[in-house]
N, C-alpha and C positions, 0 to 999 in steps of 0.2 A: 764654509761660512766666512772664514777672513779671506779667501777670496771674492769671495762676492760683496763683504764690504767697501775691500782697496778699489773694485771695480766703481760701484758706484758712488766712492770719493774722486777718482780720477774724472769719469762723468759731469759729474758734481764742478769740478774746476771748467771742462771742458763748457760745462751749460753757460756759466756763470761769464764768460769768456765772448758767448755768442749773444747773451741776453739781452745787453746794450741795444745790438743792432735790430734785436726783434720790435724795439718799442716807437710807435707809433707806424708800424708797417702790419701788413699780413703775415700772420704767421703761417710757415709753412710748416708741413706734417716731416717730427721728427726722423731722420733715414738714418739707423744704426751703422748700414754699410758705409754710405757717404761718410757721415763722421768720424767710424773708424780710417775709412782710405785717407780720408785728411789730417790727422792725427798723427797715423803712420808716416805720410809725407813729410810733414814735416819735419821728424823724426832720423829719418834716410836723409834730409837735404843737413842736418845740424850734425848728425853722428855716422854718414857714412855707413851706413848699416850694407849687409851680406843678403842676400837671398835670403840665406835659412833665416838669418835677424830678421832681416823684413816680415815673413809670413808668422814665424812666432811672436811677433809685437801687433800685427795685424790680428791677428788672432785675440789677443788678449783684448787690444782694444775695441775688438768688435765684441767679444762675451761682456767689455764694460758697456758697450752703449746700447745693448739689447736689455740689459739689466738696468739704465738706466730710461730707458723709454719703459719697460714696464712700472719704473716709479712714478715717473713722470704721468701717466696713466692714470694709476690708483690715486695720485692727486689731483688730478683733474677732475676724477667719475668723485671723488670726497667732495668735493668742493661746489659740483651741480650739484651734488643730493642735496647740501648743506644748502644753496642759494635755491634749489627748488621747494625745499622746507622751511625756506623765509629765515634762516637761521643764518648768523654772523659768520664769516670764516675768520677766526682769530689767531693772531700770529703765537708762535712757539715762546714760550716764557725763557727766563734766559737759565733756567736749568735746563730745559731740551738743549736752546743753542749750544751748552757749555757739552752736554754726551755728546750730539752732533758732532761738534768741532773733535771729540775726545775719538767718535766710530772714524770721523776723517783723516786723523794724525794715523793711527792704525793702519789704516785701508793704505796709508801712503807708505809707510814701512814696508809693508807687503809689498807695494810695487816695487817698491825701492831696491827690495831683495830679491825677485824675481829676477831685476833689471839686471842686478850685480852676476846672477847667474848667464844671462844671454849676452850680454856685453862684455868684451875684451875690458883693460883698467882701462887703459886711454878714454873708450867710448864711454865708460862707465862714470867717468869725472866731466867729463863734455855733458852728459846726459844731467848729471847734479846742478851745475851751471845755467844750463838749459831751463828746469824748473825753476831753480830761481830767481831767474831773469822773468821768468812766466808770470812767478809771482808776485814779482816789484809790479809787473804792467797792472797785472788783477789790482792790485793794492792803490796804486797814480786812479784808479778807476778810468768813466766813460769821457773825461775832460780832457783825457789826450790821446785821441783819436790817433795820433801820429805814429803813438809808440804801440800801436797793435793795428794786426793785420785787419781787417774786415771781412767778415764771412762772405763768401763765395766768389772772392778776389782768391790770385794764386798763391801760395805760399811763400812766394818768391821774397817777400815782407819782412820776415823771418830772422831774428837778428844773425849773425856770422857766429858762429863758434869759435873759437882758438884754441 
């Protein structure tokens, strides 16, 4: 169960991440694999990851993005029923948002400690860095384009670890 929450908080960031660039284009049908391989990469390009790292992080983030395509799913097939029964979709009150953010804080622990198990220290403080450098971008939002990569450009964007 707390794994399949942190999974689909990490998701959760990762959608969040790409959502921007969905708006005003076609959306394309979510690929668990793709996202996980991209995920991972970037991942191997900030922390140097090992073989066996790679495929265990690959791994996980592939069981997060399959997890989160079937969320993704069930909100969508909600949401037709709801506009084919002429009914309002209403956003979450801010007691949901507030459990929400509360399953997400969670879900992030759990990777966190997952992480702390696959990663050497080094990688392991590289890897904390990493997220929060992730999450100042998520936070600047879609206004500065500069400070985030853009989906299906290469990784290469990436800021540098130290």
């Amino acid at each position: 169960m707390k794994k399949n929450t942190f999974c689909i908080v990490a998701m959760l960031f990762a959608t969040i991440s790409f959502a921007q660039e969905f708006r005003g284009h076609q959306r394309r049908e979510f690929n668990p694999e793709e996202m996980a391989t991209w995920q991972t990469i970037r991942l191997q390009q900030a922390l140097q990851l090992d073989s066996t790292q790679y495929q265990v992080i690959f791994l996980m983030n592939y069981a997060d993005a399959v997890t989160m395509q079937d969320s993704m799913k069930a909100r969508r097939e909600r949401a037709e029923k709801m506009r084919a029964e002429g009914k309002k979709i209403e956003r979450p009150t801010e007691e949901q948002m507030k459990a929400r953010m509360e399953i997400q804080k969670e879900r992030e622990q759990i990777r966190n400690e997952q992480m702390k198990q696959i990663l050497t220290a080094e990688q392991y403080e590289k890897y904390l860095k990493y997220n929060e450098e992730l999450k100042e971008r998520m936070r600047r939002g879609p206004g500065n384009r500069n400070s985030r990569p853009q989906r299906g450009k290469s990784p290469q964007g990436m800021p540098e670890m130290q």
